[in-house]
C-alpha positions as CSV (number, residue, x, y, z in Angstrom):
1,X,4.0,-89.7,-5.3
2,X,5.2,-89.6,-8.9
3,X,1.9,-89.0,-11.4
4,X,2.2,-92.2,-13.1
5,X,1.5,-94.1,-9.4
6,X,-1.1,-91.6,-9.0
7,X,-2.9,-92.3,-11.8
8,X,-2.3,-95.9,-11.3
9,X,-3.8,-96.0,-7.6
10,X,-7.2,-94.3,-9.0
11,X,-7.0,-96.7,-12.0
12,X,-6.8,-99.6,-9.0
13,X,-9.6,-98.3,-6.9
14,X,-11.9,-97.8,-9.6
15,X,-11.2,-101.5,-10.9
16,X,-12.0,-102.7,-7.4
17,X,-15.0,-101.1,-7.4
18,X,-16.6,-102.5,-10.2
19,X,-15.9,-106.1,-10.0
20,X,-17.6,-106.2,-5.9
21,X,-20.0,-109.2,-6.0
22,X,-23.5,-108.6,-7.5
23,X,-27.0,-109.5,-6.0
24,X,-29.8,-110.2,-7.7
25,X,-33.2,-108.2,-7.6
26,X,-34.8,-111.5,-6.2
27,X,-33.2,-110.1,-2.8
28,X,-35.1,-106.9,-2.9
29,X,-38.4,-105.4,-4.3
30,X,-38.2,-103.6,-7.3
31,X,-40.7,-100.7,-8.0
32,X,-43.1,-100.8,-11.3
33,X,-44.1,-97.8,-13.2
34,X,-46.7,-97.4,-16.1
35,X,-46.5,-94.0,-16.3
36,X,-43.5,-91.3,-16.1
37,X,-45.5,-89.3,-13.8
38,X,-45.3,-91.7,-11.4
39,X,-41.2,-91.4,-10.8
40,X,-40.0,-89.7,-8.3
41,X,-40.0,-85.9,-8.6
42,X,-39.1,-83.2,-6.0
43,X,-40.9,-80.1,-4.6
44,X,-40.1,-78.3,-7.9
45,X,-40.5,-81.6,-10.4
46,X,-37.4,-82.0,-10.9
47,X,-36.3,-85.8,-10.9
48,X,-35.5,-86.7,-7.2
49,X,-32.5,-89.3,-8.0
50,X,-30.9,-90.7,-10.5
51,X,-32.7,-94.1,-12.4
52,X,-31.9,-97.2,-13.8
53,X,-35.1,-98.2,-15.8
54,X,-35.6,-101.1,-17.5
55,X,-38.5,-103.2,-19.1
56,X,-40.8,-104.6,-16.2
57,X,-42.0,-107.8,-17.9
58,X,-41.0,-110.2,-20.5
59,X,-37.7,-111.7,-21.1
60,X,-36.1,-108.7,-21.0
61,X,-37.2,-108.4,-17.1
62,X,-35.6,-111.2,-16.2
63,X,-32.4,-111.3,-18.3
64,X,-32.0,-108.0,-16.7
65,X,-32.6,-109.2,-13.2
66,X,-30.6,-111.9,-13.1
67,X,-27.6,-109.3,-13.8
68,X,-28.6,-106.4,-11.6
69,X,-26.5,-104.9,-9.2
70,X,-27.7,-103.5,-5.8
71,X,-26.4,-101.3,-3.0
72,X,-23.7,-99.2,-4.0
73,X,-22.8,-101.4,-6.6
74,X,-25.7,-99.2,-8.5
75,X,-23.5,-96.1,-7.7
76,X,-27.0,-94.1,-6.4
77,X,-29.6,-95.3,-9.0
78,X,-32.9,-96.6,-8.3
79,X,-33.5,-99.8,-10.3
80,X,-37.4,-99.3,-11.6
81,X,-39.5,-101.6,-13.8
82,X,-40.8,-99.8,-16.9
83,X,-44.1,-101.2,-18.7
84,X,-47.8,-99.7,-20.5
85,X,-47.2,-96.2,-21.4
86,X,-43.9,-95.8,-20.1
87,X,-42.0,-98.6,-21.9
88,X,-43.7,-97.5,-25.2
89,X,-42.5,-93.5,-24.9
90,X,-38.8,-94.5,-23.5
91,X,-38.2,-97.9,-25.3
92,X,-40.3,-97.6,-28.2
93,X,-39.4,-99.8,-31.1
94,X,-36.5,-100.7,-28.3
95,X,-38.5,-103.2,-27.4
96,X,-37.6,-107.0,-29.0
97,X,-40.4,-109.2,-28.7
98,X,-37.9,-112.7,-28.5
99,X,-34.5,-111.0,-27.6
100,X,-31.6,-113.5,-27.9
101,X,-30.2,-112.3,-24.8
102,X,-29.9,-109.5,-22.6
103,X,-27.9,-107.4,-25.2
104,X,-31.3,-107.4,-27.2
105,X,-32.5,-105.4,-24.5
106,X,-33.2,-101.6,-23.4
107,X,-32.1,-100.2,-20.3
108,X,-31.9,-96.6,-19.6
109,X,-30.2,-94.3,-17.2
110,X,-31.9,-90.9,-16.0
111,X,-30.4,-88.2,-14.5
112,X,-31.6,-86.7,-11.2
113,X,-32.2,-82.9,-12.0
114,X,-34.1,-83.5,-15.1
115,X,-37.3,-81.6,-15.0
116,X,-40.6,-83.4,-15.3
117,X,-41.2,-82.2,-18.6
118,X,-38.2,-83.9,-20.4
119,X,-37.6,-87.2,-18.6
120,X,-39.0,-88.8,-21.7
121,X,-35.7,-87.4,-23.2
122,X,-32.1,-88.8,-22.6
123,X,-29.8,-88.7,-24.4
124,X,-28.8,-91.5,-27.2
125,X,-25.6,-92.5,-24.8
126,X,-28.0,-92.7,-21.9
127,X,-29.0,-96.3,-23.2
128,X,-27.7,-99.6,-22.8
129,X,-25.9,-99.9,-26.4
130,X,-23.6,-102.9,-25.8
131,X,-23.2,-103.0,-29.6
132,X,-22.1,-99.6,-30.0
133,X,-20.5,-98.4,-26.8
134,X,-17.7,-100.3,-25.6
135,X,-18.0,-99.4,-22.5
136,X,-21.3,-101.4,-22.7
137,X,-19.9,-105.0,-22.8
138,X,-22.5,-106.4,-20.4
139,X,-25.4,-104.9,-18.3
140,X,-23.5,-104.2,-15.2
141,X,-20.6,-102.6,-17.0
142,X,-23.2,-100.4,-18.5
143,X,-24.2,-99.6,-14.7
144,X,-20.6,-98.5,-14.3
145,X,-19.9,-96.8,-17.3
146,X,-20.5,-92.7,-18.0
147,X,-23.9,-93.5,-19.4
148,X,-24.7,-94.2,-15.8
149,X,-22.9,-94.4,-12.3
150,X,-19.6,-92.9,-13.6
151,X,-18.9,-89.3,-13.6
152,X,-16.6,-86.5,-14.5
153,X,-16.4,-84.4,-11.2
154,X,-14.3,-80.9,-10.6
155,X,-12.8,-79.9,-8.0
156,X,-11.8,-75.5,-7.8
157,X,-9.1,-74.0,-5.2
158,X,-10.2,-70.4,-4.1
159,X,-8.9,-70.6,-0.8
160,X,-5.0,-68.7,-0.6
161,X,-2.6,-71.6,-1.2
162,X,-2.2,-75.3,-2.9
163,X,-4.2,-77.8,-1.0
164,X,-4.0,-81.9,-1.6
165,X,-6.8,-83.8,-2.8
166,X,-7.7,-87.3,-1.2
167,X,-9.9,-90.3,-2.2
168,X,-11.5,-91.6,0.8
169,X,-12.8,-95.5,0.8
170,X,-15.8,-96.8,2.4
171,X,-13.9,-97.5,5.8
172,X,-12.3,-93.7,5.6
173,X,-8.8,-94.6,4.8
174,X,-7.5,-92.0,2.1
175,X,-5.4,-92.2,-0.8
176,X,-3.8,-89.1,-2.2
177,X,-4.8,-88.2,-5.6
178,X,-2.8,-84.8,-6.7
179,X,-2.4,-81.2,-5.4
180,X,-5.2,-78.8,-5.8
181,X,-3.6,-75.7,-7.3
182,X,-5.4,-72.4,-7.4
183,X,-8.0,-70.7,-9.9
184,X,-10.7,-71.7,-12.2
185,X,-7.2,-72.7,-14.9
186,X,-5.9,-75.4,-12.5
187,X,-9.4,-77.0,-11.8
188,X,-8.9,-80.8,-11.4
189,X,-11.5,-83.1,-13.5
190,X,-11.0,-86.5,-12.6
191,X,-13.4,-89.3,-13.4
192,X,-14.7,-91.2,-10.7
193,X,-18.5,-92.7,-9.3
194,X,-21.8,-91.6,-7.6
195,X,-21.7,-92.2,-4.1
196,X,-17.3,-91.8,-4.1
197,X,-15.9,-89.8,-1.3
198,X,-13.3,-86.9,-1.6
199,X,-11.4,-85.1,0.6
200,X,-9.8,-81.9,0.5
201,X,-6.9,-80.7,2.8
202,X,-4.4,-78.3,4.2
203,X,-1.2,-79.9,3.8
204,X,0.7,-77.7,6.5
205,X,-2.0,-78.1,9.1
206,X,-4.1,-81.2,8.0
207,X,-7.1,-78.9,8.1
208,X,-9.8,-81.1,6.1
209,X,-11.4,-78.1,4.2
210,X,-13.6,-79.9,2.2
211,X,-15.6,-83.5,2.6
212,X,-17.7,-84.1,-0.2
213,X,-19.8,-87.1,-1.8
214,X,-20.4,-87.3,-5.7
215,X,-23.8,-86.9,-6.1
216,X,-23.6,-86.4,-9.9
217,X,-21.7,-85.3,-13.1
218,X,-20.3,-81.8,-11.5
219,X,-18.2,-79.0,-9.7
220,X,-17.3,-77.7,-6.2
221,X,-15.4,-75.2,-5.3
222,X,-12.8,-75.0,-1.8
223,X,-14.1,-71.2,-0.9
224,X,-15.1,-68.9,-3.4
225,X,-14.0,-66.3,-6.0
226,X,-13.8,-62.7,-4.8
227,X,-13.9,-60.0,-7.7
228,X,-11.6,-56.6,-6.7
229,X,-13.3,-53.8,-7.1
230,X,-12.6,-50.6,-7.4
231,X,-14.4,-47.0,-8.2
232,X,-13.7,-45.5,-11.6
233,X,-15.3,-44.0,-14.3
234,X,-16.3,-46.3,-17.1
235,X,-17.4,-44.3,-19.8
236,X,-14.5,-43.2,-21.9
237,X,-13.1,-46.8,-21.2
238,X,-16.4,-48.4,-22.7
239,X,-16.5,-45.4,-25.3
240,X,-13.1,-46.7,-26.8
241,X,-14.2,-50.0,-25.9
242,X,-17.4,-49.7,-28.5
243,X,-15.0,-47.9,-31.1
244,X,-12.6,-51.4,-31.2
245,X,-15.8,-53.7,-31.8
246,X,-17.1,-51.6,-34.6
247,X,-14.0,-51.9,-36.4
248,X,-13.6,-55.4,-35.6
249,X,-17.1,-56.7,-37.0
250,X,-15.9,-54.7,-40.5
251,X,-13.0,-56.6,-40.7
252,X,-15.4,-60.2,-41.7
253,X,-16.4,-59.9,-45.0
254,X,-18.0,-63.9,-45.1
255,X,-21.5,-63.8,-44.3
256,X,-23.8,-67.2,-43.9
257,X,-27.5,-66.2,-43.4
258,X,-29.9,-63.2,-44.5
259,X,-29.8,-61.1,-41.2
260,X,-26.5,-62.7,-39.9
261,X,-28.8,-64.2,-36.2
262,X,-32.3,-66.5,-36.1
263,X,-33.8,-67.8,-33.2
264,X,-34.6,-71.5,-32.6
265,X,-35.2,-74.4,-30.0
266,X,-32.9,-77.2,-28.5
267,X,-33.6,-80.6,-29.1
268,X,-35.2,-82.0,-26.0
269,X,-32.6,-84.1,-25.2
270,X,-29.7,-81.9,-25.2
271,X,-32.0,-79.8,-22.9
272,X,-32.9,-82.1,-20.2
273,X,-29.3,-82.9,-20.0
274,X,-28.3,-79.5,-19.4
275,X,-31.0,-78.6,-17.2
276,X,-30.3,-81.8,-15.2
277,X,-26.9,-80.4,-15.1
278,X,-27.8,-77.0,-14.1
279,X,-30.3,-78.2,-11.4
280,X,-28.3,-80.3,-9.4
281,X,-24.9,-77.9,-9.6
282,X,-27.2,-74.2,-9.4
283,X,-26.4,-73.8,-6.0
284,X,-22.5,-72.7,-3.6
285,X,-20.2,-74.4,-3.9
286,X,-21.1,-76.0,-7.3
287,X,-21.9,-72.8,-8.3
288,X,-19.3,-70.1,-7.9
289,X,-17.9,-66.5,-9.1
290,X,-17.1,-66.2,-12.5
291,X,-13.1,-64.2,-12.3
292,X,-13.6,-61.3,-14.2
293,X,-11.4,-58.9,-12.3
294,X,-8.6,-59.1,-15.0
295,X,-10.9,-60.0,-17.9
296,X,-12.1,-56.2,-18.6
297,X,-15.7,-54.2,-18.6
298,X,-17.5,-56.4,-20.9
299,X,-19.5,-57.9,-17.7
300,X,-20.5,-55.1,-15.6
301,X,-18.8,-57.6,-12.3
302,X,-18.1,-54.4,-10.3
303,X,-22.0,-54.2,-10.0
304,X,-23.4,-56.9,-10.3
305,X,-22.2,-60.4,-9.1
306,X,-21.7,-62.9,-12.1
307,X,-21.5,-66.4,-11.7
308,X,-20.4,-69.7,-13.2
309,X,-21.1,-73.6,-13.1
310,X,-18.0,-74.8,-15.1
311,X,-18.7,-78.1,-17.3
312,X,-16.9,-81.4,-17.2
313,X,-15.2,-82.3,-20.4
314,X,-16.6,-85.1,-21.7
315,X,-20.5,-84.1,-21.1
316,X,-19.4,-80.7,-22.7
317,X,-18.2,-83.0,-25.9
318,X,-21.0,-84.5,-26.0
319,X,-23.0,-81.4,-25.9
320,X,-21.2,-79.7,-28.2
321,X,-21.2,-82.5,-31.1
322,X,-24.9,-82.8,-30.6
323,X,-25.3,-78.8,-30.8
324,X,-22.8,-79.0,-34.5
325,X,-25.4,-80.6,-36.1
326,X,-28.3,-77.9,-35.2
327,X,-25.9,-74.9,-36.2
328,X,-24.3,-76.5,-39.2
329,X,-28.4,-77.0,-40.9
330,X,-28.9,-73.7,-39.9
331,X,-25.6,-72.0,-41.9
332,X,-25.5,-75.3,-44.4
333,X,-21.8,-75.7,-44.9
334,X,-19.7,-78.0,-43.0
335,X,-18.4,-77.0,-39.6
336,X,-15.8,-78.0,-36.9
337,X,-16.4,-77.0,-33.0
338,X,-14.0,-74.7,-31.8
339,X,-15.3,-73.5,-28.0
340,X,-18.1,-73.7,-25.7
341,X,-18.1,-71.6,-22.6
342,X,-20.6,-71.7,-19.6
343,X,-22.9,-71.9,-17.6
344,X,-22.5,-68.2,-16.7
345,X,-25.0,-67.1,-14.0
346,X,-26.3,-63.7,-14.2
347,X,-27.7,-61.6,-11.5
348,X,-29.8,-58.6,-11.3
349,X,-28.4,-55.4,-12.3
350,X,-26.3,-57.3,-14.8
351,X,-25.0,-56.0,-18.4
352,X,-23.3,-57.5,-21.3
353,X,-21.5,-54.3,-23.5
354,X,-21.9,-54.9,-27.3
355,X,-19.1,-56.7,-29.1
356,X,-18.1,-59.6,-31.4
357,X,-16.4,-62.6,-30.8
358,X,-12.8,-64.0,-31.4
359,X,-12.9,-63.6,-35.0
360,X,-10.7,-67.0,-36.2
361,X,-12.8,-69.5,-34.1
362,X,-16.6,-68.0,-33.7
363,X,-17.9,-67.3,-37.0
364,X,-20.8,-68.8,-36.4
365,X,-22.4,-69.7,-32.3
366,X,-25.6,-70.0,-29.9
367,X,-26.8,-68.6,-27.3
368,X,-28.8,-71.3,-25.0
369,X,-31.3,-70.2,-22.1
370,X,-30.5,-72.5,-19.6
371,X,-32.7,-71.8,-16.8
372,X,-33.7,-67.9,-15.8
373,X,-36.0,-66.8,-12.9
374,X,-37.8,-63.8,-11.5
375,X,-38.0,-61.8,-13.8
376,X,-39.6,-58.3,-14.0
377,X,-38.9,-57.9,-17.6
378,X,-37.0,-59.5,-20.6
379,X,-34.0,-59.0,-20.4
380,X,-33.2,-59.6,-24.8
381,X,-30.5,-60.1,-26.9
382,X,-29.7,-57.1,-28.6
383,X,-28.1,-58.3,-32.3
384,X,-27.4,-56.0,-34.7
385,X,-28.4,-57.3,-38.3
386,X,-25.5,-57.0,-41.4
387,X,-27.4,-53.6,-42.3
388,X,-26.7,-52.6,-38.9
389,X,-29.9,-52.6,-37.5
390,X,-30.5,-53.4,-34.5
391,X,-32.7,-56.3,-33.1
392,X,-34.0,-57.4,-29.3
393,X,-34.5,-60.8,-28.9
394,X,-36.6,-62.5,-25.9
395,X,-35.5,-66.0,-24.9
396,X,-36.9,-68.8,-23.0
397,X,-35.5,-71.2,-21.1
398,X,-34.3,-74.2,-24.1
399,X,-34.8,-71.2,-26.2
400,X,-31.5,-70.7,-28.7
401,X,-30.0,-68.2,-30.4
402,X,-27.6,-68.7,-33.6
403,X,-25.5,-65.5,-34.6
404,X,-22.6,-64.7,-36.4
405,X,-21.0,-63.9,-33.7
406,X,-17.4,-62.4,-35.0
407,X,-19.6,-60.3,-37.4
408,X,-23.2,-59.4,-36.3
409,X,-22.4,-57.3,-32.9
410,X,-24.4,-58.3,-30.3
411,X,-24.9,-57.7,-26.4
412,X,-27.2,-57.1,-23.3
413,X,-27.5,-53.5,-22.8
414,X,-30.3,-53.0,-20.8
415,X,-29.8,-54.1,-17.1
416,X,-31.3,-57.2,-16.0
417,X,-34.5,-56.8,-14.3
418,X,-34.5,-59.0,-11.0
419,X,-33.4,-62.6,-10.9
420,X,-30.9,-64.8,-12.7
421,X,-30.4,-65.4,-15.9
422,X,-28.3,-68.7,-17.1
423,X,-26.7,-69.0,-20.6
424,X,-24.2,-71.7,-22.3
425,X,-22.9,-70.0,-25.4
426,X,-20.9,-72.8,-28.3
427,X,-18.7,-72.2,-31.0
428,X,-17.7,-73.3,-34.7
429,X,-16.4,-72.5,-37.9
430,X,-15.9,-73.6,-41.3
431,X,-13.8,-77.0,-40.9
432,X,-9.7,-76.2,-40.6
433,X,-10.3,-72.8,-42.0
434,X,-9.0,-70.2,-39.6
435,X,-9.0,-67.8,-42.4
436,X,-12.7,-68.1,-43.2
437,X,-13.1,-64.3,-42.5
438,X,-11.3,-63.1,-45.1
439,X,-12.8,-64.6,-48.1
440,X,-15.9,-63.8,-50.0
441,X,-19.1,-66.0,-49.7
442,X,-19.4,-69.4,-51.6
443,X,-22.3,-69.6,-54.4
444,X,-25.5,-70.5,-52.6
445,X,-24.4,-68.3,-49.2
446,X,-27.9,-66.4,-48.9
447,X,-27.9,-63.2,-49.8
448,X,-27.8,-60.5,-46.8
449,X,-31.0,-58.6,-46.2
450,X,-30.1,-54.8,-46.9
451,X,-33.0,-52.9,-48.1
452,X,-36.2,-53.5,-46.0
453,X,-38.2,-50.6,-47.8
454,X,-40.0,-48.2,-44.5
455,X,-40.6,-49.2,-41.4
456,X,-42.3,-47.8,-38.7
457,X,-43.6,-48.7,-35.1
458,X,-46.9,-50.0,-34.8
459,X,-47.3,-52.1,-31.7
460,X,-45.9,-51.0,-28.1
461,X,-42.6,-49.7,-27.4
462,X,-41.5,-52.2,-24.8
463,X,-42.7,-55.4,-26.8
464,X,-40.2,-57.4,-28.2
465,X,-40.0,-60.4,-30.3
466,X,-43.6,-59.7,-31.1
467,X,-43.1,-57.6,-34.3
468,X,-43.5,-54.0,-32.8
469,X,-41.6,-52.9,-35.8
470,X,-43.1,-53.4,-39.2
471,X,-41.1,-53.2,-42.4
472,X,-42.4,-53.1,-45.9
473,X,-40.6,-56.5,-46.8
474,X,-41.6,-58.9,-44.1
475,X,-38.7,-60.9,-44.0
476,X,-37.3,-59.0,-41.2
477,X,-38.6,-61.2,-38.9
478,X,-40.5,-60.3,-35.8
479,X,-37.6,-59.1,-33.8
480,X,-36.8,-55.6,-35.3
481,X,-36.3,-53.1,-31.6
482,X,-38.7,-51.0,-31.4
483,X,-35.5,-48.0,-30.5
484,X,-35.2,-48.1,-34.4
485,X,-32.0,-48.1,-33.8
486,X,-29.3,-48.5,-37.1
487,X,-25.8,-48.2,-36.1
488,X,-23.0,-46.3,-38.3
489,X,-19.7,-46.3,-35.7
490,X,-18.6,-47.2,-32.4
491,X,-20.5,-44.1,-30.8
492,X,-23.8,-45.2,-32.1
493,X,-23.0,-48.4,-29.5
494,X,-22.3,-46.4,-27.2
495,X,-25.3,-44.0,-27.0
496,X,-27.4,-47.4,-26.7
497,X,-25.3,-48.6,-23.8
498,X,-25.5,-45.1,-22.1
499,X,-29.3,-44.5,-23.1
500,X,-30.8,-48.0,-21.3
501,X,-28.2,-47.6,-18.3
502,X,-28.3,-46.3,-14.7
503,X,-28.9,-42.3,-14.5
504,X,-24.6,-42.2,-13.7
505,X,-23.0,-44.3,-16.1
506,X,-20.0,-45.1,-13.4
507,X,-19.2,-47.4,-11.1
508,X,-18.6,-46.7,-7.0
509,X,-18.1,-50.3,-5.7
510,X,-15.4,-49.8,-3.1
511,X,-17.7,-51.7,-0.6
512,X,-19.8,-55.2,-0.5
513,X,-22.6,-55.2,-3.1
């Protein structure tokens, strides 16, 4: 089938779909909430399914229920009446005392996965906006729309050859959608509902290899990625490697903050979006092997398994515009995205060799905890400041990291000490200036911090982020390593990769690990 029908028989089911007949909530018994605590959270309060919440009195109430959809017309949300405390901390000044009509009104759509702690939180485009979303044109389009029941769903080939992708309606019947190529680079995002059925299959022998209902905005993988591995000796490779990193980070003269790295917090939205995210997709097959076996040594994959959620397009947008506007106060000149890449999953044993970033697109990035777990020690950010110092950062989980990350070198050194360890890292620059590198700082670019005067260690050697180190001018920041470490070439990198490592600095991963 040519792409154009293709395209055009989704485009058919989708309209079918959304224009099924509507009941009202007179039919069935809607559940009333004064408090958040009383949604539904699972085992590990985490929000048990998705919601559509919406004032529970009023004339909002019953604008809204003479409008609301049931069944699967409500693509896996659970209508629930908001009033009291609850109304106030979601709607807020939301609320209209004599709306006109039911556009006057809030509505809200939560995400199943958010954690307990940041339901109060959705994002701005989780709200019924019908004057500034167009996809909002009346209540039940606002049901169907991406602010709600629609979502952006991937599907990964790992298995040895090009399979076909169906759509499956609610009788089983399926319609063919496109061929499912191999590799994370062919992934297939397609937009589609909660509740929609997909079908994955063998065209040679009809072999259904995958059957899958959309739960929510995500990824699944048909099989998984296997990393080759093979013994060598890394340390000349990672020598030479350290070597081309030093002489890259000379090579930016631009600066845009006093130690070139600071440490922050998300906004509470943006985090209970991407935990929601990370929640529901944490586990195979949303979850699957990141492929570095042709991607180098900079992830240690040959010993330790690294992992990857990969993010749908339009919810990594919206991330990414929402995450601009926290880096661009923080270096104060105007700045264009350029890249965000995540979530990568790390496991325990796991190392991240020092190094800068792709010098036209990340001058200036974060680092965002995600989620992390079982821990038996920090596992920091090592940053090295633009006097070369270097500096161990300990992050929680909504915990962020800006950097300069094609100047101030920075990595994870030290293996990771039991668990996992999930990180989204994002990406700007100056706006259309792919030369920014090369040119001197603007007046009013702060001035780096050189000279520190002495500094010594006072507090205990495996403490970070505490201020172990103490400097005689303070504005070093609490994050100084307490190694003392202040780099002058590539072999300075190295002896701090080789120093915190296993006892053999090589790799014998012929076998399983």
């Amino acid at each position: 089938m040519p792409a154009s029908k293709r395209i055009a028989s989704v485009a058919a089911i989708l309209a079918v779909l959304t224009n099924l007949p509507l009941q009202t909530a007179a039919e069935s018994n809607i559940q009333i909430i004064s408090s958040l605590t009383d949604l539904p959270f699972d085992e590990n309060d985490h929000l048990s399914s998705h919601i559509l919440a919406y004032p529970a009195s009023g004339p909002c109430a019953s604008l809204f229920e003479a409008q609301l959809p049931t069944g699967q017309n409500l693509h896996g949300h659970l209508p629930i009446g908001i009033e009291g405390d609850a109304a106030n901390i979601l709607f807020g000044d939301r609320l209209e005392s004599e709306p006109a009509d039911a556009t006057e009104c809030p509505a809200v759509c939560l995400d199943r996965g958010v954690d307990a702690s940041l339901v109060a939180y959705p994002l701005p485009s989780k709200y019924y906006d019908p004057k500034g979303n167009k996809e909002h044109s009346s209540f039940n389009s606002f049901v169907s729309s991406l602010s709600c029941g629609r979502a952006e769903f991937g599907f990964i080939n790992y298995s040895p050859k090009t399979l076909s992708l169906y759509w499956a309606d609610r009788s089983g019947k399926k319609t063919y959608l496109y061929p499912l190529e191999r590799m994370e680079k062919n992934t297939r995002f397609i937009h589609t509902y909660i509740g929609h059925r997909f079908i994955v299959e063998d065209p040679d022998t009809k072999e259904e290899l995958l059957d899958y209902t959309v739960e929510f905005p995500g990824v699944i993988g048909v099989s998984n990625h296997e990393n080759k591995h093979r013994h060598r000796d890394i340390r000349d490779e990672v020598r030479r490697t350290m070597g081309g990193e030093w002489s890259k980070h000379l090579q930016v003269k631009r600066t845009f903050s006093p130690l070139g790295f600071s440490k922050g917090r998300l906004p509470d939205d943006v985090f209970g979006s991407m935990r929601a995210f990370y929640y529901n997709n944490r586990n195979p097959p949303h979850r699957l092997m990141e492929e570095w076996d042709t991607k180098g040594l900079y992830v240690n994959w040959w010993e330790s398994d690294c992992n990857f959620i990969q993010i749908p397009w339009e919810l990594k947008a919206a991330w990414q515009v929402r995450l601009k506007d926290v880096v661009q106060e923080w270096v104060g000149v105007e700045i264009e995205q350029t890249d965000m890449y995540g979530i990568r999953q790390y496991e325990a044993g796991a190392r991240l060799l020092t190094h800068v970033d792709r010098i036209t697109t990340h001058a200036v990035s974060l680092i965002v905890n995600i989620a992390q777990g079982n821990l038996t020690s920090p596992w920091t950010v090592e940053v090295y400041d633009h006097a070369n110092r270097l500096h161990e950062v300990v992050m929680q989980p909504g915990d962020i990291v800006y950097y300069e990350s094609a100047k101030s070198l920075h990595g994870r050194n030290t293996p990771l000490a039991g668990g996992y360890y999930a990180n989204i890292f994002t990406h700007y620059r100056p706006i259309g200036d792919p030369q920014w590198y090369t040119k001197e700082n603007p007046e009013g670019t702060p001035e780096p911090l050189m000279d520190v005067g002495k500094c010594e260690l006072v507090g205990n050697p495996n403490a970070y982020s505490v201020g172990a180190v103490k400097c005689e001018n303070p504005a070093i920041g609490l994050h100084l390593s307490p190694k003392m470490v202040t780099a002058e070439s590539g072999d300075d990198l190295y002896q701090v990769w080789h120093s915190v490592g296993p006892e053999t600095a090589t790799s014998d991963a012929g076998g399983e690990l």
